[in-house]
N, C-alpha and C positions, 0 to 999 in steps of 0.2 A: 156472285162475285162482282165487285167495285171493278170499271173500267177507266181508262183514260176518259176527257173528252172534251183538252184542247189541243189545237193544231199549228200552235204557236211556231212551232219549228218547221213549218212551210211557211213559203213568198206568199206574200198579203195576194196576187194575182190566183195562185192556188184555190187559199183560202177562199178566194169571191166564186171559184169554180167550183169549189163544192158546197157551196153553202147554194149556189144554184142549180146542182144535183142532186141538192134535199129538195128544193122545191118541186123540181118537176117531178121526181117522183113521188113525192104527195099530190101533185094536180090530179096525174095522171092515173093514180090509185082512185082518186076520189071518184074521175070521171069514170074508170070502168065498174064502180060499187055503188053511185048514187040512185043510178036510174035499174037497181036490182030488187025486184018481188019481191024474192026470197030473204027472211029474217037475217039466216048468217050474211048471206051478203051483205045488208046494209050496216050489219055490224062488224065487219071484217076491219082491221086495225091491222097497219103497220107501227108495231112496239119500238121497234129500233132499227136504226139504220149504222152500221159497222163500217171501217174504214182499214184495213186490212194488209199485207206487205208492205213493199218500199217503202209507200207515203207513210205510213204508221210508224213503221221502225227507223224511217232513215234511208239513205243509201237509194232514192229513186234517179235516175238518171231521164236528164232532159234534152236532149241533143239533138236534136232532128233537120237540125242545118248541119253536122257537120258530116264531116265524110261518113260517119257511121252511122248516121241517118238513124237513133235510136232515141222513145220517148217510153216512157216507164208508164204502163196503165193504171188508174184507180182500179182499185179492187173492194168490192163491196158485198155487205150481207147484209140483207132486209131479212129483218124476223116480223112475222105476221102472227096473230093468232087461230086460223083456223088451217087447215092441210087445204082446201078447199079453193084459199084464194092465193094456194101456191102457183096453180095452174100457167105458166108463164103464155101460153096459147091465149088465154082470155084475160088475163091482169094486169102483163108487161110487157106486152110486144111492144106496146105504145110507146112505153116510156123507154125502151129500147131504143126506137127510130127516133124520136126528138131528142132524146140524149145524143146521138151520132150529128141531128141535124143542126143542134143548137149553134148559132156565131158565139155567144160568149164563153161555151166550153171548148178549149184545146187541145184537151186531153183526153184519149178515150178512155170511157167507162165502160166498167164490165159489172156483175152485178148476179148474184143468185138469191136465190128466196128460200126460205126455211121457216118453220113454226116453231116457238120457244120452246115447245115440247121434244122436236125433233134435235132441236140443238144441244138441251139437257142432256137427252137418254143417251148421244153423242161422247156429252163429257163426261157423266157415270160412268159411261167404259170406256174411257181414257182413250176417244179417237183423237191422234195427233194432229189433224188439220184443224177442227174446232177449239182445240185446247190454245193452240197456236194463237190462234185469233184472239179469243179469251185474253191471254197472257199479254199481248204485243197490243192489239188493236185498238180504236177509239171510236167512239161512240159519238157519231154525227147526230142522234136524234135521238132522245126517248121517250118514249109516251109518259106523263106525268104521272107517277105510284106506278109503274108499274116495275115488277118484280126483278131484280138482278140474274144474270146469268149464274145455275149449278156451278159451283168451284168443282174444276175439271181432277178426275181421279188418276191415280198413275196408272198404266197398264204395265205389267209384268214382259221382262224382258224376252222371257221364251215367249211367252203369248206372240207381242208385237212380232219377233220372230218368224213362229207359224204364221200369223198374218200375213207378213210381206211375200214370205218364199209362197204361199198358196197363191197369192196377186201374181206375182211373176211368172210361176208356171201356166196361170191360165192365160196372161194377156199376149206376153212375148213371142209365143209362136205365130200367135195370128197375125204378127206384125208383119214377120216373112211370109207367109201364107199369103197376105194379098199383096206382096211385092211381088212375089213368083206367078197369080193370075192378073197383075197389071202390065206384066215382061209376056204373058201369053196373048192379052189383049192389044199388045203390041203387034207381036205379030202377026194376029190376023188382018189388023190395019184398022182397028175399032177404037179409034181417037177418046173419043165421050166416057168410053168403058174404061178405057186407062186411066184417064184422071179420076175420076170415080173412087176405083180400085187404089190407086195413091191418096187419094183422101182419106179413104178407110185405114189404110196401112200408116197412115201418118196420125189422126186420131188414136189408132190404139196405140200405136208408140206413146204420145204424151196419157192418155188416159193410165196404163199399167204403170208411167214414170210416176203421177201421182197416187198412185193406188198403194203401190211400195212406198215409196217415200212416207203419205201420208195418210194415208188407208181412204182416203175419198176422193172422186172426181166425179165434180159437177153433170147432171144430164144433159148435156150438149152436144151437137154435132160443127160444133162452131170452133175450127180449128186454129183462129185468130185469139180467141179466148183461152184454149188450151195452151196456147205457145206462151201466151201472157204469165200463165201459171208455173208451166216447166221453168221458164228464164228466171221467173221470181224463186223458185227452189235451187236452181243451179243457174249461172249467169253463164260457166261454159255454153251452154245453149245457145245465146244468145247469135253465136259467130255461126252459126248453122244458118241460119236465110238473112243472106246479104239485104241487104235496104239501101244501099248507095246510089241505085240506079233506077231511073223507068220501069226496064226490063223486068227487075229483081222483085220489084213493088208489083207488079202487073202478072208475076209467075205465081206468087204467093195470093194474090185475091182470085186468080183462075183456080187454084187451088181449094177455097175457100168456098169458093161457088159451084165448087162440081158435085157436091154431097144432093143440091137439087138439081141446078142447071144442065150439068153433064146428061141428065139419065130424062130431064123433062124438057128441056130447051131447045126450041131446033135454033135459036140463034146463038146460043154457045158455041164458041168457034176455040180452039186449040191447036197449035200448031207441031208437029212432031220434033221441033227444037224446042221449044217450051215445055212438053213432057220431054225432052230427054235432062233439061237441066231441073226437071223438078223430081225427076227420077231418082238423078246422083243427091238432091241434097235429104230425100227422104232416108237415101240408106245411110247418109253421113249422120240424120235424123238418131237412125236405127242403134247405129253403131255408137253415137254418144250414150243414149237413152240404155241402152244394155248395159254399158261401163257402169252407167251411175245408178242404175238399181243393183247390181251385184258390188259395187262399191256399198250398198246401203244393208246390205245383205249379211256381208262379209263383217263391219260393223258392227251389227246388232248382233252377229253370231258369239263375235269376241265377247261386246258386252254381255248377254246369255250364256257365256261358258260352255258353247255347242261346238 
């Protein structure tokens, strides 16, 4: 299937920022496959590189001076061809940290890897998040002859269905689950263990909101990237972690950093005001994130005649 793949409809500024986010992720490919033994490494190829929500469709929001302190992240998909040189431990950290560290990008970038194979067998059974991208997306990069994306197949309405409500039932209780061992790490006065415990409970929130919604979520434990996604499905979200302030910005990266920090840091430091307002906005987290998968639920039921 035939993609977009110009980007006419962003600021010339944009456009120079992602045209230097193809770059570096070709450097930095190159440097983690050039100096590789192994055959498939040195032949490992990134096919495509995808451009994906807001920017794609429209509607990205730039505002990071104003009181709501909101900047709409790239969203991207690198399709490679081997499963091999998905590995983001050994392929992409790199290009991860020089993405963050770069002066001429002002935007952050987010970014998953997938093999053309994996993306296909995807849209053959009509998963909605790939199809999505398919549909909407543009095509920042593509290896010269190589192959178009499978045209995505429909999935039947009761299917999608049982999909979602089977998502829901597994993710959503573990969301209170480690709210109620984060209120217990509370009390025994186990700082590091709480945040932790809110990381996880905030993770599975977003992870089950895209699982429902869109039958996939990214392997990450990278809750800055998860929230990226949620707000890009539902923008309600968005009003759940404040960005206005210091404070608000500085709650949310403690946040971020306690999935390692918390449990391996002895300079991790947190403060019992800081878990308490990270506390209320997980369960505000909780309580949007459950509205808007049983709104998605409810939905699909009508259209499935269940």
């Amino acid at each position: 299937m035939l993609m977009r793949t110009d980007i006419d409809h962003l600021p010339l500024a944009k456009q120079r920022e992602l045209a230097r986010v193809v770059e570096i992720l070709h450097a930095e490919f190159a440097d983690a496959t050039n100096l590789a033994s192994s055959k498939w490494k040195k032949e490992g190829r990134i096919l495509k590189i995808i451009l994906f929500g807001s920017y794609a469709r429209g509607g990205w929001v730039d505002e990071p001076h104003t009181a709501k302190g909101y900047l709409s992240d790239y969203d991207l998909l690198i399709v490679v061809n081997y499963e091999r040189v998905v590995e983001f431990s050994e392929y992409w950290y790199k290009a991860e940290d020089r993405l963050m560290r770069e002066p001429a990008i002002k935007t952050p970038v987010n970014f998953i890897v997938h093999t053309l194979a994996d993306v296909n067998d995807k849209l053959k059974k009509g998963q909605y998040f790939f199809s999505e991208i398919v549909k909407d997306g543009i095509a920042l990069y593509n290896l010269k002859g190589e192959k178009p994306f499978a045209t995505p197949l429909p999935l039947s309405s009761r299917d999608a269905l049982e999909i979602a409500r089977n998502y829901y039932d597994q993710w959503m209780p573990t969301v209170q689950n480690y709210s109620v061992l984060a209120e217990d790490a509370l009390n025994r006065g186990m700082r590091n263990e709480r945040a932790f415990l809110l990381h996880q409970s905030v993770e599975r929130a977003y992870t089950g909101l895209l699982l429902v919604l869109t039958s996939y979520s990214p392997s990450t434990h990278n809750v800055k990237f998860l929230r990226s996604l949620g707000e890009e499905l539902d923008p309600r979200l968005i009003d759940v972690w404040p960005r206005e302030t210091k404070h608000d910005r500085r709650c949310f990266e403690l946040l971020k950093r306690a999935y390692v920090e918390a449990r391996y840091s002895e300079h991790y430091k947190i403060t019992d005001e800081e878990l308490g307002w990270l506390n209320d906005r997980a369960q505000i987290l909780a309580d949007h994130i459950n509205g808007a998968c049983r709104e998605r639920l409810a939905a699909l039921a009508e259209k499935a005649g269940a």
